[in-house]
C-alpha positions as a Markdown table, in Angstrom:
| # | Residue | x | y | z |
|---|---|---|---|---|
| 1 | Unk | 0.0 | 0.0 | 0.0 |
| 2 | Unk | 1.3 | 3.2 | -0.9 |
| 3 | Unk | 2.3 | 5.6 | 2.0 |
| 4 | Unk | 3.0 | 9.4 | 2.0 |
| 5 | Unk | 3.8 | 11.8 | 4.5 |
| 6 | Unk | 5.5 | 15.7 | 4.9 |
| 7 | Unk | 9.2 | 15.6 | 6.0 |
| 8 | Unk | 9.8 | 19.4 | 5.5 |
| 9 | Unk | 8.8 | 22.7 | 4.9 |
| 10 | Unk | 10.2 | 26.1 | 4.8 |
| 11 | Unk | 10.1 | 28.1 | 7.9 |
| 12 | Unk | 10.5 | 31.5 | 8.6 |
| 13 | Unk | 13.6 | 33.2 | 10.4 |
| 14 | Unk | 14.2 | 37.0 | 11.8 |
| 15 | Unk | 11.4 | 38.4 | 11.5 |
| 16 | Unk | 9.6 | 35.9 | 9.5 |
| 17 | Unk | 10.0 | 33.7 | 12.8 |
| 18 | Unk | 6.8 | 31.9 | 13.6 |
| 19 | Unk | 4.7 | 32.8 | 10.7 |
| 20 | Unk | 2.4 | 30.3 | 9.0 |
| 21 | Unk | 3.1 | 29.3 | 5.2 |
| 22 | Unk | 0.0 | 31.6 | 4.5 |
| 23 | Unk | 1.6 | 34.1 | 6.1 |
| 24 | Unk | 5.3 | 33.7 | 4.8 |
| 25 | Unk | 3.7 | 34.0 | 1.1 |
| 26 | Unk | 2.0 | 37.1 | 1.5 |
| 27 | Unk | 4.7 | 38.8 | 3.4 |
| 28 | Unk | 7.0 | 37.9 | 0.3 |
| 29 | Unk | 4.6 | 39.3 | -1.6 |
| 30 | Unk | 3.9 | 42.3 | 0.6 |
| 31 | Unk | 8.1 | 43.1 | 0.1 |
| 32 | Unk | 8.6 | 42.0 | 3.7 |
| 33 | Unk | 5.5 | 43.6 | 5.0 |
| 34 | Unk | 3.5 | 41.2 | 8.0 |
| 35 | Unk | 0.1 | 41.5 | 7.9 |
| 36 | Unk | -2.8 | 38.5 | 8.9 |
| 37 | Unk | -5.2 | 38.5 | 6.0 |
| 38 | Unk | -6.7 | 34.9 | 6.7 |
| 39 | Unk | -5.0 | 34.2 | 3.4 |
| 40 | Unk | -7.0 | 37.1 | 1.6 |
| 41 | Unk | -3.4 | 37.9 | -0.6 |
| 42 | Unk | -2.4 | 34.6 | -1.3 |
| 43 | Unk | -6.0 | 33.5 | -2.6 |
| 44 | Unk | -6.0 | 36.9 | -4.8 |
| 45 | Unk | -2.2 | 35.5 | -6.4 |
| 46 | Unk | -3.7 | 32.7 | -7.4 |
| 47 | Unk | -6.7 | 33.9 | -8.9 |
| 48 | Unk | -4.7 | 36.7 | -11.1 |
| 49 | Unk | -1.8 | 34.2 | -11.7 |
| 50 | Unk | 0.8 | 35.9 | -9.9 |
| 51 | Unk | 2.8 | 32.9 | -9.4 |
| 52 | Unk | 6.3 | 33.8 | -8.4 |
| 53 | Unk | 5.5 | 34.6 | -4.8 |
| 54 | Unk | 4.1 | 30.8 | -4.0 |
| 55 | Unk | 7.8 | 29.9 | -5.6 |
| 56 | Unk | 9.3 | 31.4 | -2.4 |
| 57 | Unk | 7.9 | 28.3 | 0.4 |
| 58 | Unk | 8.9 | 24.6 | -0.3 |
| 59 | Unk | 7.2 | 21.6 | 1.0 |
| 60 | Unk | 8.9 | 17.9 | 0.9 |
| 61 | Unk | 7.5 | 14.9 | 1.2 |
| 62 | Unk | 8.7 | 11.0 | 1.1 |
| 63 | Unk | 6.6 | 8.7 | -1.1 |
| 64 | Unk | 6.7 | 4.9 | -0.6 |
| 65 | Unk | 4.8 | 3.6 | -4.1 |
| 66 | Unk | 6.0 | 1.7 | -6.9 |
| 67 | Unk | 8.7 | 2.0 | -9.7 |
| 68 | Unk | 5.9 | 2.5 | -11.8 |
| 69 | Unk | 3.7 | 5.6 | -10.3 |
| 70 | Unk | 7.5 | 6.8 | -8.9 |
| 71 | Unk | 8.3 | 6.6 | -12.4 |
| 72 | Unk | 5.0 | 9.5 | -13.1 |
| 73 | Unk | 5.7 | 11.8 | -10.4 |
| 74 | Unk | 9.6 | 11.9 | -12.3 |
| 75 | Unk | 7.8 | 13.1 | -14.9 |
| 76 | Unk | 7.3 | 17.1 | -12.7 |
| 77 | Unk | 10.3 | 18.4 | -13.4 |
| 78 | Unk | 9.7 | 21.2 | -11.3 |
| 79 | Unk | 9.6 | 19.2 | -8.3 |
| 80 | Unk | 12.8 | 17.5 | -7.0 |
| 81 | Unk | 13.7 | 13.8 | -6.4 |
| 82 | Unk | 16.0 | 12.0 | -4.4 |
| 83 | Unk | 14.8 | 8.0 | -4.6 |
| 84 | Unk | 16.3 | 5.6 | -2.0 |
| 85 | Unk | 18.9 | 3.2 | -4.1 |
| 86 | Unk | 18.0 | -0.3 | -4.1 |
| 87 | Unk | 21.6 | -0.8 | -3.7 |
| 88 | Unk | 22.0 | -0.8 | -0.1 |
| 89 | Unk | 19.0 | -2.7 | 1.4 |
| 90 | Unk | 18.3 | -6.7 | 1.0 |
| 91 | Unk | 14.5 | -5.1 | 1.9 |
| 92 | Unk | 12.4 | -6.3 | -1.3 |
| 93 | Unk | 8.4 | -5.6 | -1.2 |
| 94 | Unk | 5.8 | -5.3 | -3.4 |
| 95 | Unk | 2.9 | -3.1 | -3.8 |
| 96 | Unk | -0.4 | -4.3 | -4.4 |
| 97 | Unk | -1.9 | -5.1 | -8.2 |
| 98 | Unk | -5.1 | -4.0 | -8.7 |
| 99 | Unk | -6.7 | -5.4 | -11.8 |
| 100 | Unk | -8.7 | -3.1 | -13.7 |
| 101 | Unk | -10.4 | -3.8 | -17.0 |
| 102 | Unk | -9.1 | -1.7 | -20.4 |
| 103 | Unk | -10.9 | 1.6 | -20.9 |
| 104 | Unk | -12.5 | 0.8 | -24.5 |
| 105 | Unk | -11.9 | 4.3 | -25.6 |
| 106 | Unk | -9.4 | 6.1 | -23.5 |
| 107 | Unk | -6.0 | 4.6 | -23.6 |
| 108 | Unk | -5.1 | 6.8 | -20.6 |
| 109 | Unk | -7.7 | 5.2 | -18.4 |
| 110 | Unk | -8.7 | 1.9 | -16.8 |
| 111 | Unk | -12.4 | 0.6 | -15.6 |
| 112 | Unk | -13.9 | -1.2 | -13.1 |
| 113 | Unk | -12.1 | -4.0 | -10.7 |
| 114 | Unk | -12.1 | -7.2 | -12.1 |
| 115 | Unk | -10.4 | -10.9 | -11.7 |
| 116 | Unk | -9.5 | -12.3 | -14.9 |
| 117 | Unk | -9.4 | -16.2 | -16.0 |
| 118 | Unk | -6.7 | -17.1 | -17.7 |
| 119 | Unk | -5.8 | -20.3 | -19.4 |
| 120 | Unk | -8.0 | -23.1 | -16.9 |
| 121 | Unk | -10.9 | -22.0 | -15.3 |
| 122 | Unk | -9.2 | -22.6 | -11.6 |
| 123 | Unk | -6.2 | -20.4 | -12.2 |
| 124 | Unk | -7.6 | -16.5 | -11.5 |
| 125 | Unk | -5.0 | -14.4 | -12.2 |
| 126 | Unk | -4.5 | -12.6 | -8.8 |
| 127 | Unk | -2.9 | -16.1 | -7.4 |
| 128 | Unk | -0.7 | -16.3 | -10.8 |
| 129 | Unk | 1.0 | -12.8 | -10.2 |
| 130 | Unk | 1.7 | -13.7 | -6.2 |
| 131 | Unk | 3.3 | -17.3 | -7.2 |
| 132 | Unk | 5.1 | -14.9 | -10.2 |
| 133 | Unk | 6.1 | -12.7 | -7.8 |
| 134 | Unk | 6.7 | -15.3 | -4.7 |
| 135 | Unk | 9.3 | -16.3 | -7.2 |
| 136 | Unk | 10.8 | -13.3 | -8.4 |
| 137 | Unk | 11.3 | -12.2 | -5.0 |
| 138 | Unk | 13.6 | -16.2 | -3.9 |
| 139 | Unk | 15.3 | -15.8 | -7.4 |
| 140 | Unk | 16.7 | -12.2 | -6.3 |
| 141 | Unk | 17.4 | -12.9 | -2.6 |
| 142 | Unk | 19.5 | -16.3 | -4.4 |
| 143 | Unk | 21.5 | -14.2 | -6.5 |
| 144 | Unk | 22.2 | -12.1 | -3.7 |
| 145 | Unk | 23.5 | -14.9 | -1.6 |
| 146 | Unk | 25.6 | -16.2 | -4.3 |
| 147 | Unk | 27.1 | -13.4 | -4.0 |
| 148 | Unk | 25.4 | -11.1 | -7.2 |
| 149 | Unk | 26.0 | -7.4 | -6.7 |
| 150 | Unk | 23.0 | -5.5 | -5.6 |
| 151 | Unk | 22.8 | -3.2 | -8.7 |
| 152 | Unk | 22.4 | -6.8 | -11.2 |
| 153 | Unk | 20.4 | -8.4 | -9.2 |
| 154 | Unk | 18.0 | -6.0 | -9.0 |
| 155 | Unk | 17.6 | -5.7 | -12.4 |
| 156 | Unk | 15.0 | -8.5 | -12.4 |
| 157 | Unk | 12.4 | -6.9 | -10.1 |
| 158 | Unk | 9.3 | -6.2 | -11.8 |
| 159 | Unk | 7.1 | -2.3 | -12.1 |
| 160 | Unk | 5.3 | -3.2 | -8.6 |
| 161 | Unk | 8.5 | -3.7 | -6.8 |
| 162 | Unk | 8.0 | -0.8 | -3.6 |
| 163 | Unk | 10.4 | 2.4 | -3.9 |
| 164 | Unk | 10.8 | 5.5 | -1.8 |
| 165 | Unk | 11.5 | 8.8 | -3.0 |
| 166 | Unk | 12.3 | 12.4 | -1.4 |
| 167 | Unk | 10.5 | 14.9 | -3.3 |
| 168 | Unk | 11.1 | 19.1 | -3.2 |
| 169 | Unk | 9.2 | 21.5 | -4.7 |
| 170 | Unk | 7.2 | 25.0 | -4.2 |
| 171 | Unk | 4.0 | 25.4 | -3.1 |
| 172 | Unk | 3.9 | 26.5 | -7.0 |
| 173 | Unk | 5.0 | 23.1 | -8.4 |
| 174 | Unk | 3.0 | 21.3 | -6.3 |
| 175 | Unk | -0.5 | 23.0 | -7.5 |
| 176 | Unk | 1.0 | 22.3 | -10.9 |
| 177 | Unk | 1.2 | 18.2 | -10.0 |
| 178 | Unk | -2.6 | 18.5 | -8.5 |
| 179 | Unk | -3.9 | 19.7 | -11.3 |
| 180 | Unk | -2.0 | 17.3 | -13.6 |
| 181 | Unk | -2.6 | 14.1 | -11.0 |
| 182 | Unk | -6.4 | 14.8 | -9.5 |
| 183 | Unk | -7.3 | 15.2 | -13.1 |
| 184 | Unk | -9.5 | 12.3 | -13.8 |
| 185 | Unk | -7.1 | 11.1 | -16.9 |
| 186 | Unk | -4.7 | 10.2 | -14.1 |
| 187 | Unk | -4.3 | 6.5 | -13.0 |
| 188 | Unk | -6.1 | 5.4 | -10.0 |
| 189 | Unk | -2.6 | 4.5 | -7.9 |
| 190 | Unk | -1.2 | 8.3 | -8.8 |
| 191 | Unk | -4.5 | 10.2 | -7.7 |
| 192 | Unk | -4.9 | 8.4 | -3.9 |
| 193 | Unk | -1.2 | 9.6 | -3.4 |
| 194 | Unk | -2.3 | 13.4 | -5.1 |
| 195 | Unk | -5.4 | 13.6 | -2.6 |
| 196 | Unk | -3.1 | 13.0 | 0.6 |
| 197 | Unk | -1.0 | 15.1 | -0.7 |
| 198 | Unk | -3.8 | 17.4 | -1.6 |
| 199 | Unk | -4.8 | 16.9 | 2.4 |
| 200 | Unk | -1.5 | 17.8 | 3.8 |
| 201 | Unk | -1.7 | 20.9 | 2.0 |
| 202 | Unk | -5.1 | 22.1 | 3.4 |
| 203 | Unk | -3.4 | 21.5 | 6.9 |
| 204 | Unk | -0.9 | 23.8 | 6.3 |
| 205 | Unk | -2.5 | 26.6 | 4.1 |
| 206 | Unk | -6.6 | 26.3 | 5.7 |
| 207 | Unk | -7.2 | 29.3 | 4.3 |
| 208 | Unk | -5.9 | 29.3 | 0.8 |
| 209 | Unk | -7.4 | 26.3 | -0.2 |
| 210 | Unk | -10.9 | 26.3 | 1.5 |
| 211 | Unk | -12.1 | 28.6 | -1.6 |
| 212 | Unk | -10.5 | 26.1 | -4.4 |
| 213 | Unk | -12.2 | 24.2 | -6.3 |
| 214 | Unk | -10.9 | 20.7 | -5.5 |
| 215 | Unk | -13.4 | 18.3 | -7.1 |
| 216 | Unk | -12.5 | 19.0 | -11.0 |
| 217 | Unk | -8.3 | 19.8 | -9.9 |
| 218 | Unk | -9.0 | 23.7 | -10.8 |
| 219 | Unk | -5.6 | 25.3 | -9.0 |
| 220 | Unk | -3.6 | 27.1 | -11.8 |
């Protein structure tokens, strides 16, 4: 199961000291001006696309998914990456496989939850994948103890294998990836992580993003 949580965020020092991520924006904005708005400035940025003052805060967060959603949030260059190397831990998991059926239209899309047959009637293909993957997982922990090198051996794990990654970006980059990954084009895996950290977010900035439009993804 894919896990996400906050690890960092900018905070403010002098006279910026103790001043909420709401507030750190609009002083920035405000040329070092302090003033509670209950997020008045910020929310009024956005609106007219003023976007270099939400460039000034940075929020970090560590991911735990797969190499293949990791492999989509790469794809924000704007936001930063630092992914934990397979190189040096033995620690092998895999993430869950939902089975969806094929959108017959949209190639960017899947449909509803299913449990295909394939080949004789008794062999569904959920248990197929965890005796695929029951093996996958002795054959790598073999080469290992045969004394493979980590970065060969690894080479053989499939997409679902678990990664973590460090990512970095400003408040900026971040509405960018929610309106890229809460779109409804997105895959299923991608948009759970983008509503936590969609969540996280509203924590930190209550009043910016209790007027947005989060349903339809509308930030910038």
């Amino acid at each position: 199961m894919s896990k996400i949580q906050l690890v960092a965020k900018t905070e403010g020092v002098g006279k910026y000291k103790g001043l909420t991520s709401e507030e750190i924006v609009s002083a920035i904005a405000r040329h070092g001006v302090i003033k509670e708005d209950g997020g008045k400035l910020v929310k009024y940025l956005m609106k007219e696309h003023h976007w270099s003052p939400l460039d000034m805060i940075n929020f970090t967060f560590e991911v735990e998914t797969s190499r293949a959603i990791a492999r989509q949030w790469l794809r924000h260059s704007s936001i930063k990456p630092q992914e934990h190397s397979q190189r040096y831990s033995d620690r092998v998991l895999f993430e869950d496989i939902e089975l969806r059926k094929e959108h017959p239209t949209n190639r960017q899309s899947s449909m509803d939850v299913f449990n295909p047959l394939i080949g004789y009637s008794e062999n569904r293909a959920s248990k197929m994948i965890g005796a695929h993957l029951e093996n996958t997982e002795k054959l790598y922990k073999d080469l290992i103890e045969a004394g493979v090198a980590k970065e060969c051996a690894r080479m053989i794990l499939p997409e679902c294998t678990t990664t973590t990654l460090t990512f970095n970006g400003s408040l900026r980059s971040w509405l960018s990836f929610l309106n890229v990954r809460l779109n409804n084009h997105s895959q299923k895996e991608i948009v759970v992580l983008a509503e936590k950290v969609l969540e996280i977010l509203k924590e930190e900035m209550p009043n910016v993003f209790s007027e947005i439009d989060t349903d339809n993804g509308l930030f910038m």
